[in-house]
C-alpha positions in Angstrom: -26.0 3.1 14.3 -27.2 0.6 11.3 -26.1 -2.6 12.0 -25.4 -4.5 9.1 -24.6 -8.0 10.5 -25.3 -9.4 13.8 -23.2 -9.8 16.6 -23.5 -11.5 19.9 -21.7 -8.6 22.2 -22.7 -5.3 21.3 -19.9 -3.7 23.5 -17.5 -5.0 20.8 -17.4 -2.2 18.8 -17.1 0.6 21.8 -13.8 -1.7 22.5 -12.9 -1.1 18.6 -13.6 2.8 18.8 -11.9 3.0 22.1 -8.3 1.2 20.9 -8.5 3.4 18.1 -9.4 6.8 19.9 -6.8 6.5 22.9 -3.7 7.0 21.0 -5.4 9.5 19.4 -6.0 11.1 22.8 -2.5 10.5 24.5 -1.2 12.5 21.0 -3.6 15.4 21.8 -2.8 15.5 25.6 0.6 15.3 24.3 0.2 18.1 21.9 -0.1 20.5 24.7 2.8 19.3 27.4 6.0 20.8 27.3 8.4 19.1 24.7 10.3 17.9 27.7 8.1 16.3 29.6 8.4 13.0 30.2 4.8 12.6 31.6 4.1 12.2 27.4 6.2 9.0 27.2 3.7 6.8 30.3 0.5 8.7 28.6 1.3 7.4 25.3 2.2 3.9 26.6 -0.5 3.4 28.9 -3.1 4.5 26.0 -0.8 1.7 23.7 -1.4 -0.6 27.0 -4.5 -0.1 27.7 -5.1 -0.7 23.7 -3.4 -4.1 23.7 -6.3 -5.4 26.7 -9.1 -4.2 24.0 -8.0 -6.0 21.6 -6.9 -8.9 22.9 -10.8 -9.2 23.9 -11.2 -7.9 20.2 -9.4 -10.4 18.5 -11.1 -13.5 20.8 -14.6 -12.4 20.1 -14.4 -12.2 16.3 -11.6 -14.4 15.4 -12.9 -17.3 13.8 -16.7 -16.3 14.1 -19.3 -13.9 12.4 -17.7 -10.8 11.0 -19.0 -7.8 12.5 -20.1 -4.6 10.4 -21.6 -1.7 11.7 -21.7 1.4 9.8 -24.2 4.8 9.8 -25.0 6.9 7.0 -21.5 9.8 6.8 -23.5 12.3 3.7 -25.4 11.7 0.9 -24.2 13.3 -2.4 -27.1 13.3 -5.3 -28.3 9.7 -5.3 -25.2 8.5 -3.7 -25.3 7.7 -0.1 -22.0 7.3 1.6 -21.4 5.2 4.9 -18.7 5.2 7.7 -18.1 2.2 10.2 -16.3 -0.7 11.1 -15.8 -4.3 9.7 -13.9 -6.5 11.7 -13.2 -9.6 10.6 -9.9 -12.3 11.1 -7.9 -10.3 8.8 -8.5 -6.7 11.0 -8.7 -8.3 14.2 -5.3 -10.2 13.4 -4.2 -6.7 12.3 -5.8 -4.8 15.4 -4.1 -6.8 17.9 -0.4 -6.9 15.8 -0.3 -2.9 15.8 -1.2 -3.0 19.0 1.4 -5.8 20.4 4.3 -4.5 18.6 3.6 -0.6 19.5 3.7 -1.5 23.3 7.4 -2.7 23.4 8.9 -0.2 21.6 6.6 2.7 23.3 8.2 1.2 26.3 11.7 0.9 24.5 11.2 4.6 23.2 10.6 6.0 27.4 14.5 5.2 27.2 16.2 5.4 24.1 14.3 9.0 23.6 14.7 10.3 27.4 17.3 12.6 26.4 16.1 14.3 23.3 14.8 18.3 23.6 11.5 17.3 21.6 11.0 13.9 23.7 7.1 15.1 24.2 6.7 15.9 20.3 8.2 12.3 19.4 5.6 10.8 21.6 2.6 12.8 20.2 3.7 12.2 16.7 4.0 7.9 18.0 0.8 8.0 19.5 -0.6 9.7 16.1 0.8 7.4 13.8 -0.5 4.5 16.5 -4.4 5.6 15.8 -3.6 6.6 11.8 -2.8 2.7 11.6 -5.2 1.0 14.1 -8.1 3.0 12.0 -6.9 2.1 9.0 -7.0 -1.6 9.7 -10.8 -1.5 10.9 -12.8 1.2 8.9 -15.2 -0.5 6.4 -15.1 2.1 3.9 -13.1 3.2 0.8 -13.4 6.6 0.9 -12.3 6.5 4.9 -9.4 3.9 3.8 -7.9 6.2 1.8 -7.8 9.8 4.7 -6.1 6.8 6.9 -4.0 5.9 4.1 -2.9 9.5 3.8 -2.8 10.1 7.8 -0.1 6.7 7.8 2.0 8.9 5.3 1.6 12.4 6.8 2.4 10.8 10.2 5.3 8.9 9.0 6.3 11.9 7.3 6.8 14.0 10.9 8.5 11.0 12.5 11.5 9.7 9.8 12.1 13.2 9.7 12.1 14.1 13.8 15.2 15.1 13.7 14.8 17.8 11.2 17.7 19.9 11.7 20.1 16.7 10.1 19.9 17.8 6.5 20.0 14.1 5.9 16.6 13.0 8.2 14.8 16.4 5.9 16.0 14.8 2.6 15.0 11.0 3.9 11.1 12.2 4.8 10.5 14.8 1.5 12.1 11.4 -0.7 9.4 8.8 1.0 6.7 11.4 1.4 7.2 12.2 -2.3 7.4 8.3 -3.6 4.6 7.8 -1.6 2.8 10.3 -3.1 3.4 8.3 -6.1 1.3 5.6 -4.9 -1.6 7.4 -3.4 -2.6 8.4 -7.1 -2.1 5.3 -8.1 -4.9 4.1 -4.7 -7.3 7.2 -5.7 -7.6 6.5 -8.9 -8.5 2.9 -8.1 -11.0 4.0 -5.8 -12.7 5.8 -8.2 -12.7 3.8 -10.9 -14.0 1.0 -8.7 -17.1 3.1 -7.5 -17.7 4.0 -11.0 -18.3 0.3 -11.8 -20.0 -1.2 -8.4 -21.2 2.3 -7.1 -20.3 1.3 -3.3 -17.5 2.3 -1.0 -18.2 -0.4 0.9 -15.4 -2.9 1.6 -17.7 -5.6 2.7 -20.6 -5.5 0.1 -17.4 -5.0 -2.6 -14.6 -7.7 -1.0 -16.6 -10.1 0.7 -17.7 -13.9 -0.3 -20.4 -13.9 -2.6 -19.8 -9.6 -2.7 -19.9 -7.8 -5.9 -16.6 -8.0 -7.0 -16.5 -12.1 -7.0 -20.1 -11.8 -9.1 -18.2 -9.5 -11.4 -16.6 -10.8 -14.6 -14.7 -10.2 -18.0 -16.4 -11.3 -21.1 -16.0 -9.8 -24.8 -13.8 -7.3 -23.5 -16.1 -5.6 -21.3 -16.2 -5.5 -17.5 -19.1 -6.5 -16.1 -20.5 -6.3 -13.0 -24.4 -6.3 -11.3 -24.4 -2.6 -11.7 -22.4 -1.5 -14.9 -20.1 -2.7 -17.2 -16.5 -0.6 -18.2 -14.2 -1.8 -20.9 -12.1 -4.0 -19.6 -8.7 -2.0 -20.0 -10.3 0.0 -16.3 -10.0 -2.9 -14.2 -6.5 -3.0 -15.5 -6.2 0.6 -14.7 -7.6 -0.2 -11.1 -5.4 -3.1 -10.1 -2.1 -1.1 -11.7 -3.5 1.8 -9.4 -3.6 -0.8 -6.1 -0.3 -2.5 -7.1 1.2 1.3 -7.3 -0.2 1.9 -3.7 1.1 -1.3 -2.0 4.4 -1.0 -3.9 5.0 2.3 -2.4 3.7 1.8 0.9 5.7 -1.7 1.5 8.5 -0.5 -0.8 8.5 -2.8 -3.4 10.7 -2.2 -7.1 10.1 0.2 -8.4 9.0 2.3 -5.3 10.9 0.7 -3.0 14.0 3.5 -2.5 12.7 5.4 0.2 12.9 2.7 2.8 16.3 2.3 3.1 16.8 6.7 3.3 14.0 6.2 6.1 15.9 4.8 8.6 17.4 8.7 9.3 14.7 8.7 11.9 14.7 7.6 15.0 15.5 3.4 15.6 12.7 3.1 17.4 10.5 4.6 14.9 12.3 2.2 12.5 11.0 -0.9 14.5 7.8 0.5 14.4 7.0 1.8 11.2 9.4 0.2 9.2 9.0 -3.7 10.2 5.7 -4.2 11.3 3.1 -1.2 11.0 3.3 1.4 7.5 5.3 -0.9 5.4 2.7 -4.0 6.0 -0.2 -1.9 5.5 0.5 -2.3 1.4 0.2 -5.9 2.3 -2.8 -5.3 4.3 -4.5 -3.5 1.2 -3.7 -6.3 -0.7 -5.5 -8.7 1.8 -8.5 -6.6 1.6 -8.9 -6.5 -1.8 -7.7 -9.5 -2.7 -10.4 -11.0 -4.8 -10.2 -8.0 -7.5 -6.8 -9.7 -9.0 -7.5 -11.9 -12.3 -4.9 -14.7 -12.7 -3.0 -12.9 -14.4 -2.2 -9.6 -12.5 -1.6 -12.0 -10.0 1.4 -13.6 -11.9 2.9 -10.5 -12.4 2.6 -9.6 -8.4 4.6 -12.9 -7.8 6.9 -11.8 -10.8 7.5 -8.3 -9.2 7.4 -9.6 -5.6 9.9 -12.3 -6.7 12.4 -9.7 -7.8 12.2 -7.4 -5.0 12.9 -10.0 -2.6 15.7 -11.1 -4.7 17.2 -7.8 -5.5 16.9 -6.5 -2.1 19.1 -9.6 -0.4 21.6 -9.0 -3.0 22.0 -5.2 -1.8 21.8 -6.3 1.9 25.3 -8.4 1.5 27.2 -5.6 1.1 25.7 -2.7 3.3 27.8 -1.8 6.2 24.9 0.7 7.8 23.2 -1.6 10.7 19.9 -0.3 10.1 20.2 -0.4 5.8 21.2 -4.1 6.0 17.9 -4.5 8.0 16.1 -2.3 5.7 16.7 -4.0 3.1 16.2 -7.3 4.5 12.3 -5.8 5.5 11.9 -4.7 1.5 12.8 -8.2 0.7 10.7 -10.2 2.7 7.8 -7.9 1.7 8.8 -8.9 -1.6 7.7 -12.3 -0.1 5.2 -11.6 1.6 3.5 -9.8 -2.1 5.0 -12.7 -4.1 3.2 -15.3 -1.8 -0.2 -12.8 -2.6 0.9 -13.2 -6.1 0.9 -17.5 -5.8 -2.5 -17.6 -4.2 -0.7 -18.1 -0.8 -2.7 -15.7 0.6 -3.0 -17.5 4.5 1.2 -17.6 4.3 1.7 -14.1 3.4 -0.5 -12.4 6.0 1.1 -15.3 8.5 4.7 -13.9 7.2 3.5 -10.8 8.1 3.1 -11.0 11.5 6.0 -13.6 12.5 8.1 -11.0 10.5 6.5 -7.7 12.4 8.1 -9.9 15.9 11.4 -10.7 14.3 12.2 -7.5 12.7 11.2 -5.0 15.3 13.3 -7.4 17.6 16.1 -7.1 15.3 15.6 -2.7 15.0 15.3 -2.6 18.9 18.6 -4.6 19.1 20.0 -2.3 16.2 18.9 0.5 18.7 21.0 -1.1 21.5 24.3 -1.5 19.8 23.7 2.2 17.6 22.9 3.7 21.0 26.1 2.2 23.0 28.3 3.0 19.9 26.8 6.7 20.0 27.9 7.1 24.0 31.8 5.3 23.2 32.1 8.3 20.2 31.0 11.2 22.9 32.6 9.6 25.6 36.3 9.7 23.3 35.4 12.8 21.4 35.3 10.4 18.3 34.4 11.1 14.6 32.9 8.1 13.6 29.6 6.2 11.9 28.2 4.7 15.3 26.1 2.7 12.6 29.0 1.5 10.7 29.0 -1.8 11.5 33.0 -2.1 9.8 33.8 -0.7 13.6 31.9 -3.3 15.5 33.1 -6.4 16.7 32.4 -8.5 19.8 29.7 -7.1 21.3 28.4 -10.4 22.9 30.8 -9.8 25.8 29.9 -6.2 26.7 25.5 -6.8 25.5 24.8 -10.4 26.5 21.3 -10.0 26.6 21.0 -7.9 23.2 22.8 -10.5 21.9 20.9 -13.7 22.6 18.0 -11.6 21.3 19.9 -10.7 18.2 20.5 -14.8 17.5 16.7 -15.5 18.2 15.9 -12.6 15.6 18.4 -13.8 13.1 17.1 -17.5 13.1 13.7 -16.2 12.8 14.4 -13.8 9.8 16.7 -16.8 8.2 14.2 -19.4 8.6 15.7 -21.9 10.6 13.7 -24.3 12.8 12.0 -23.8 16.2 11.5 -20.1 15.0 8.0 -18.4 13.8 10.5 -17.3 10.2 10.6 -20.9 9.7 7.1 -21.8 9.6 5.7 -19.2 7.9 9.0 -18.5 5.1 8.9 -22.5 4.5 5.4 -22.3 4.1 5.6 -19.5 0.9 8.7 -21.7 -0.6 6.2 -24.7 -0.9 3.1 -23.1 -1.7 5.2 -20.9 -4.2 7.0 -24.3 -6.2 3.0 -25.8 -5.7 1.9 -22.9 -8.0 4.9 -23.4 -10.5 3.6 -27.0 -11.4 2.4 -26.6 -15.1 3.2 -23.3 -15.4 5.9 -22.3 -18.0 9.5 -22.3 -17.4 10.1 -18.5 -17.0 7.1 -18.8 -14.1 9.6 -21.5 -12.5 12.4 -19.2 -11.6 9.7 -17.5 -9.8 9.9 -20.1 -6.5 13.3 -20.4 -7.7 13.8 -17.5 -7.0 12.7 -17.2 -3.5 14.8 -19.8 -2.9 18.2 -18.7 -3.4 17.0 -15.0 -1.7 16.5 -17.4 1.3 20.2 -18.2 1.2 21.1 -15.1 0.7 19.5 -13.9 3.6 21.0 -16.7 5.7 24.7 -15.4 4.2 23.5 -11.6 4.5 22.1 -12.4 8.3 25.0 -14.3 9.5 27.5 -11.2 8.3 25.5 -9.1 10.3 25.8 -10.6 13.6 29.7 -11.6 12.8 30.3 -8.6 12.0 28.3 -6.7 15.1 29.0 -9.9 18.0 31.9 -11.8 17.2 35.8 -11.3 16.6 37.3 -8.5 18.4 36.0 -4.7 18.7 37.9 -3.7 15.5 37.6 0.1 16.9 39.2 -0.7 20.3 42.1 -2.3 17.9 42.4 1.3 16.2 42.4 2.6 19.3 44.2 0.7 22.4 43.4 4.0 25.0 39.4 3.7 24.0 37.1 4.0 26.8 34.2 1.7 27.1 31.0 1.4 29.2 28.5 0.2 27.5 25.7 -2.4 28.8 22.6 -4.0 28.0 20.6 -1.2 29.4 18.1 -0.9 31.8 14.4 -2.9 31.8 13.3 -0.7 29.3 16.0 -2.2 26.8 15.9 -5.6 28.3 12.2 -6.5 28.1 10.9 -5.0 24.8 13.8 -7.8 23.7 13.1 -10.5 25.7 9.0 -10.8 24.8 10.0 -9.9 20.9 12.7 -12.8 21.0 10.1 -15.1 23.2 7.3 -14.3 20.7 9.5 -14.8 17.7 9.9 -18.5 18.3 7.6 -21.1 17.1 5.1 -21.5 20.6 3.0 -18.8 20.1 1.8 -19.7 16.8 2.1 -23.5 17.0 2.9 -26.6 18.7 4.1 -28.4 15.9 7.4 -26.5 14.9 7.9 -28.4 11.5 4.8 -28.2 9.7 3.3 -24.7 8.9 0.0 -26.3 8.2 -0.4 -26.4 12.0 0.1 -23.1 12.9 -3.5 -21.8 14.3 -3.0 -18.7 12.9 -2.9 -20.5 9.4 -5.2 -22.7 9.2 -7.3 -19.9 9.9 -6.6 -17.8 7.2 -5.7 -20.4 4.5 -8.3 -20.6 1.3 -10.9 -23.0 1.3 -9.0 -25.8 -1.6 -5.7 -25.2 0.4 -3.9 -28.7 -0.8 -2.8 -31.2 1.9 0.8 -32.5 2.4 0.1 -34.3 -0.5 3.5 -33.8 -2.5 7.1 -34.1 -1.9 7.2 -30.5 -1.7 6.6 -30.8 2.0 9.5 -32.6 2.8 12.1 -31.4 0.4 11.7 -28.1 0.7 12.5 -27.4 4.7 15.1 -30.4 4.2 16.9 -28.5 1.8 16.4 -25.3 2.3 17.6 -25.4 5.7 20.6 -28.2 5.3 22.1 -25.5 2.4 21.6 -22.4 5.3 23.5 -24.3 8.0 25.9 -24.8 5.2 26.2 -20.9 4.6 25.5 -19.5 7.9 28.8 -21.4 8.6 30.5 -20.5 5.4 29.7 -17.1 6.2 30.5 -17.1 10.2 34.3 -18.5 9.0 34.5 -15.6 6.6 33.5 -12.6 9.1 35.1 -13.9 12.2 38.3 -14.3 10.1 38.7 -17.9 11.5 39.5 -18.6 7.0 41.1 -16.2 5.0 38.7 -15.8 2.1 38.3 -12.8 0.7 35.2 -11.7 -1.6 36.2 -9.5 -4.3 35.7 -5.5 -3.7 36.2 -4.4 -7.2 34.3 -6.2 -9.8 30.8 -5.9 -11.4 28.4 -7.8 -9.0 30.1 -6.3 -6.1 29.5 -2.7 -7.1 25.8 -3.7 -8.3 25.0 -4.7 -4.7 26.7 -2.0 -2.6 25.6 0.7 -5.4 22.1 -0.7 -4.6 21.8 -1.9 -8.3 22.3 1.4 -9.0 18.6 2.3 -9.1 19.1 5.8 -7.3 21.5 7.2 -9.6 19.4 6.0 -12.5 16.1 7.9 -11.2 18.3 10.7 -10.2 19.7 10.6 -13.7 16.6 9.6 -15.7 13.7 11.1 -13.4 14.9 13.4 -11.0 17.5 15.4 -13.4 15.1 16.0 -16.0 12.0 17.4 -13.8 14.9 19.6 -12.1 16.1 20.7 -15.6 12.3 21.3 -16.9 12.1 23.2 -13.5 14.7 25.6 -14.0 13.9 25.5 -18.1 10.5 26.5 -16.8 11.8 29.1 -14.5 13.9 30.5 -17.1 10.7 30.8 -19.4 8.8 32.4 -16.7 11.8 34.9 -15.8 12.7 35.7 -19.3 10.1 34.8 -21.8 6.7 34.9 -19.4 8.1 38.2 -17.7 9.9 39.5 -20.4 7.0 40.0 -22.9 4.5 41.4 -19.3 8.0 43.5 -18.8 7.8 44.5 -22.3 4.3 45.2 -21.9 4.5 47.2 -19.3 7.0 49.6 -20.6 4.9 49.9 -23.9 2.0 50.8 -21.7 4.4 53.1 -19.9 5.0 54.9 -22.9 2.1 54.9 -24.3 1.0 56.1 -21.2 3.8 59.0 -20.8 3.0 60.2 -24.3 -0.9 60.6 -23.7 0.1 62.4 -20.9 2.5 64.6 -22.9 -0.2 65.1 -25.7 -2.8 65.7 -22.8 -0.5 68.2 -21.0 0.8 70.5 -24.1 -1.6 69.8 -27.1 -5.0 69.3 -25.3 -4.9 71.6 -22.1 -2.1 74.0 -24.5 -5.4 74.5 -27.0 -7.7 75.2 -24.4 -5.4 77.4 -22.3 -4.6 79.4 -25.5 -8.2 79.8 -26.5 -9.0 81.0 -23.0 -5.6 83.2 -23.1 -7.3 84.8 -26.5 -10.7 85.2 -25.0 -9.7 86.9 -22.2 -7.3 89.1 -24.2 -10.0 90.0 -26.5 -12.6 90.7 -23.4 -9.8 92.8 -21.9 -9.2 94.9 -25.5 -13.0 95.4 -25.7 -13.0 96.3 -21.6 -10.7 99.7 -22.2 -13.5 100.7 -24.5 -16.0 101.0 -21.9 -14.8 103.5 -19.3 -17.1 105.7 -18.6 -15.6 108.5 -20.5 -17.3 110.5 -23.0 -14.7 112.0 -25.2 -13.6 108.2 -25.6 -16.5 107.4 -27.0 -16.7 109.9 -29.0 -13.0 109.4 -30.4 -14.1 105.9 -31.1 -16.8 106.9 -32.8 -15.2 109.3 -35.0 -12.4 107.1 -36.2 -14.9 104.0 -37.1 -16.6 106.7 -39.2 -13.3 107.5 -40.7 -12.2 103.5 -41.4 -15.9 103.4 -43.2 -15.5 106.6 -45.3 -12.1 105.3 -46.0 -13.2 101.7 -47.0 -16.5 103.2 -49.0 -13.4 105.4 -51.2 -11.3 102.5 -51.5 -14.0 99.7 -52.6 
C-alpha cells in the first residue's frame, strides 16, 4: 500500500478492513445455511459485535488527531490513474462507530422479532449485507468507490423493505424507493463526472479537504476555475443540483422524499435500521463530505428546501394513524433539519443531530416493533381482521408493556427536544445557529429559522398524540370487544435491552455533562467550524427558554386532547385537515402529473409498436410473401414451363427423326423416293 499520510498505529487500517469485511462474511456464510436456521441470526450479530470492539478502538485512535489515508493504485485508464483506499477522519470514524452501535441492538432485537419467519436466514444475510454496503461507504476515500457503495446501500435496501415479497404492498413499497432512488443516483453520477472533468481526481481527500482543490477553486467572469481546468460556471451548478438530487433521495427530502413513508412495508426492524439511522443519513453523510463544494448560495436554497421538508413532514405526521408512518415522517422531517442546518453553515449541529437522532429513532421503531408485534399475536390469537399498526385501536399499553413504555417517553423527549435528552441539545443547537444565520439576511430567509421553529412544536403536538394514543386511556379495541383475549408483555431480553441502552444512550450523558448548553457537547465542539460564534447573543437563552416553555404547553394541550380528559375536537373535514392526512397530496399529484403520463406514453408506445412498428414489418412481410409466392409461380409455370416444353419438343423431334433410322432398307428407300418426289414437286411448282 501507498500511504498518503502518516499514522502512528499501522494496525489501524486492518481494524477498518476487518469491521467492514465481517458483515460481509456473516452474509456469505449466511448465503449458504438453510433459510431456517437460526445459527444465521448469532453469526450476523457476533460479526456486528465483534465490529462495534473495532471501532470503538477506530474511533479513539483517529478522533481528534491526524486523518489517516491509505490508498493503492485500483487501474490506470490512458493518463488517468485511479486509486482505492481508505480515509478516516472525525466525520467516518463518528460514522464507523454509529453504524456499528445502532446495528448491534437491533441485530440482537431482530434474533426475536424475526425467529418465526420461513426466510429468517435470508433476512439475516440481506442485514449483514446492507451492514458492510454502509460501513464501506462511510470510509472508502474515493469517488468512483463512493458511488458502487452508494448503489450497494440501494440494492440492499431494495431486498430488505421488500422481504416480504409475497405482500403486493412490501413489492410495490421496494420498486417505488428503488425507482426514486434511482432518480438520485443520476443526479450523484453525473456529479461525479463532471467534478473529475474539472479537478481530474477521484480522490475525496485531495478534492474535499482543507487547503484541497475544491477550496482553491473559484468563480470569476463566469467561468469555473480550478488549478487544473476551468468549465463555465453553469457545471458546478449542474454538479451541486446533481449532489442535492442524491442526498434528497437518499434521506428523503421534497421532492424525493415519498418513498420513505411506503418503506416501512418491510420489516420494523429493518425500519430502525435503515430508516433512522443508516441509508437515510447517508444523504447527510454525502453532504458532510462534500461540503466545501456549496457556494453561498446553493447553500440557501439547501436551508430553503430543508426548511420545508421538515415543516411539511410534521404537518403530515399529525394526522397519520399508521405507527410506523407517523415515525416516518417524523425521520423525513428531522432530516429536513439535519440538511437545513447544512444549509445555515451549522455543519457541527447537523452531523451531531444525526447521531442523537439515529439513538432516538431506532429506539422509537424498536418500541413501534414491540407494540405492532403484540397487537399482531391479540389479532391471531382472536381470529381478528384488523390493522395491528392502526394506532386508532391502541390505548393503554403502559399497563400491559411497562418497560416499552418508559423507553417510548425517553424516545419521545428526545425526538421533541426537551431537556436532559441528546434531541435537546443537538435540535436547540440548529434553532440558534439557524436564527444566528438569519441576522441580516432578507425577510423571506427569516421564515427559514422560523420555520424550524414552529415544526418543533409540531413535533411536540405530533409526538405527544402518538404516545396518547398508543399508552394512555383505555384499549379502545378491548372496548369493541369486552370477550378479547390478551397476553401480551414486554418481551424477552432481546426486546428489553436493545430498549434499555437506546433509551440510556438517548439522554444527554453520553454526549455531555452540561445538559443545557449544546456548545458543550464533546461530540460538538469537535466537529464545529473554526469561527463558530460564542454565546455571544440572546439567541442562547431565548431560544431553549421558549422553545421548550411553548412544548410543555402543547405536549399538555395535546395529552388532554388524546386521553379525552377535555372534549376538543379538531375538525376532520376541512382543507388543512385533508392536506395533512392526504400527505399534501404530493402522491396523487406525481401519480397524476408523472406517473400517468409515462404509463400512457408506455402503452401509446406499445400501441405504436403493436400497430404502427409491426403493422408496416407485418405489411412487409406479406408483400414479400407475395412477391415471393408470385416469383415462385412465374419460376414454376413460365421459367421451368419454357424449358420443359423446349426439352418436350427436342425430344419429340429426336424421336420423329429416330423411326427413320431402323435398320431397314426398303424404308430408306421409300424415304428417299418421296423426298425426290416433294423436290420434283416443289421444282414444278416454283
Amino acid at each position: 500500500m501507498n500511504i498518503a499520510l502518516p499514522y502512528t498505529d499501522p494496525n489501524i487500517i486492518y481494524y477498518v478492513l476487518a469491521v467492514v469485511a465481517l458483515p460481509l462474511l456473516a452474509a456469505l456464510i449466511n448465503f449458504w445455511l438453510p433459510a431456517k436456521n437460526k445459527a444465521t441470526g448469532v453469526i450476523s450479530t457476533l460479526a456486528i459485535v465483534a465490529g462495534c470492539v473495532l471501532s470503538v478502538i477506530v474511533f479513539s485512535k483517529v478522533w481528534n488527531k491526524q486523518p489517516v489515508h491509505t490508498q493503492t493504485l485500483w487501474f490506470t485508464i490512458g493518463q488517468t490513474k485511479v486509486f482505492a483506499g481508505i480515509l478516516l477522519n472525525n466525520i467516518s470514524v463518528l460514522m464507523l462507530l454509529l453504524v456499528s452501535l445502532i446495528a448491534l441492538p437491533v441485530h440482537i432485537y431482530s434474533t426475536a422479532y424475526m425467529k418465526h419467519d420461513d426466510r429468517y436466514g435470508r433476512y439475516f444475510t440481506y442485514l449483514s449485507f446492507f451492514c458492510f454496503s454502509m460501513l464501506a461507504l462511510v470510509v472508502i476515500d474515493s469517488l468512483v468507490l463512493f458511488y458502487a457503495f452508494w448503489e450497494l446501500v440501494g440494492f440492499s435496501s431494495y431486498l430488505l423493505i421488500g422481504f416480504w415479497f409475497t405482500r403486493d404492498k412490501a413489492v410495490q413499497a421496494n420498486k417505488k424507493a428503488f425507482i426514486m432512488n434511482r432518480i438520485g443516483d443520476i443526479g450523484l453520477l453525473s456529479a461525479i463526472i463532471i467534478i473529475f472533468a474539472q479537478f481530474r481526481t477521484f480522490d475525496i481527500a485531495t478534492l474535499f479537504a482543507d487547503g484541497g482543490l475544491v477550496f482553491k477553486s473559484f468563480i470569476k467572469d463566469g467561468m469555473w476555475i480550478s488549478a487544473t481546468n476551468q468549465m463555465p460556471v453553469t457545471w458546478q451548478y449542474v454538479a451541486c443540483a446533481g449532489i442535492f438530487m442524491a442526498v434528497a433521495a437518499k434521506s428523503a427530502q421534497f421532492p424525493l422524499h415519498t418513498w420513505l413513508p411506503d418503506a416501512m412495508e418491510g420489516p420494523t426492524s429493518v425500519s430502525a435500521l435503515i430508516h433512522a439511522a443508516t441509508m437515510v443519513a447517508a444523504g447527510v453523510f454525502l453532504l458532510g463530505r462534500v461540503y466545501p463544494f456549496f457556494t453561498d448560495t446553493e447553500l440557501t436554497v439547501l436551508a430553503i428546501i430543508g426548511c420545508f421538508t421538515a415543516f411539511m413532514a410534521a404537518t403530515i405526521a399529525l394526522t397519520q394513524n399508521d405507527l410506523k408512518k407517523v415515525l416516518a415522517y417524523s425521520t423525513i422531517s428531522q432530516l429536513g433539519y439535519m440538511t437545513l442546518a447544512m444549509g445555515v453553515g451549522a455543519y457541527g449541529s447537523s452531523l451531531f443531530h444525526l447521531v442523537t437522532h439515529a439513538f432516538f429513532k431506532c429506539l422509537l421503531f424498536l418500541v413501534a416493533g414491540v407494540v405492532i408485534h403484540e397487537m399482531q399475536h391479540i389479532k391471531e390469537e382472536n381470529n381478528l381482521d384488523i390493522d395491528p399498526q392502526n394506532i386508532q385501536l391502541m390505548g393503554g399499553l403502559r399497563k400491559k408493556l411497562p418497560v416499552t413504555f418508559i423507553v417510548a417517553i425517553v424516545g419521545s423527549l428526545a425526538l421533541i427536544g426537551i431537556p436532559l435528552t441528546s434531541g435537546y441539545l443537538s435540535k436547540d443547537g440548529i434553532l440558534i445557529q439557524a436564527f444566528e444565520w438569519s441576522d441580516g439576511r432578507s425577510a423571506w430567509l427569516k421564515l427559514v429559522p422560523i420555520g424550524a421553529l414552529v415544526t418543533s412544536w409540531l413535533t411536540a403536538f405530533y409526538v405527544t398524540r402518538l404516545i396518547a394514543k398508543v399508552f394512555f386511556g383505555e384499549f379502545r379495541l378491548l372496548k369493541k370487544r369486552p370477550q378479547l383475549k390478551m397476553h401480551i408483555s414486554d418481551g424477552g431480553w432481546q426486546y428489553r435491552v436493545p430498549l434499555i441502552l437506546l433509551a440510556i444512550c438517548s439522554l444527554f450523558p453520553l454526549f455531555s455533562l452540561n445538559p443545557f448548553f449544546y456548545e458543550d457537547a464533546w461530540l460538538f465542539e469537535s466537529l464545529k467550524p473554526a469561527n463558530s460564534l460564542a454565546r455571544e447573543n440572546i439567541y442562547h437563552s431565548i431560544i431553549p427558554i421558549g422553545v421548550n416553555i411553548l412544548s410543555v404547553f402543547v405536549i399538555y394541550f395535546a395529552y388532554t386532547i388524546y386521553t379525552e380528559k377535555r372534549i376538543f375536537r379538531f375538525s376532520q373535514t376541512g382543507f388543512l385537515y385533508r392536506l395533512s392526512y392526504n400527505q399534501w397530496y404530493l402522491d396523487k399529484i406525481y401519480k397524476r402529473v408523472v406517473v400517468k403520463p409515462v404509463l400512457g406514453l408506455g402503452k401509446f408506445c406499445f400501441w405504436f409498436d403493436r400497430n404502427i412498428v409491426d403493422g408496416i414489418i407485418h405489411l412487409l412481410d406479406n408483400i414479400i410473401r407475395k412477391i415471393a409466392a408470385l416469383t415462385a409461380w412465374a419460376d414454376k409455370y413460365i421459367v421451368d414451363g419454357f424449358l420443359h416444353g423446349t426439352a418436350a419438343l427436342v425430344q419429340s423431334i429426336g424421336n420423329f427423326a429416330r423411326k427413320f433410322q431402323n435398320g431397314k432398307v426398303q424404308y430408306y428407300l421409300y424415304s428417299m423416293l418421296l423426298i425426290v418426289l416433294i423436290l420434283f414437286v416443289l421444282k414444278i411448282l416454283i
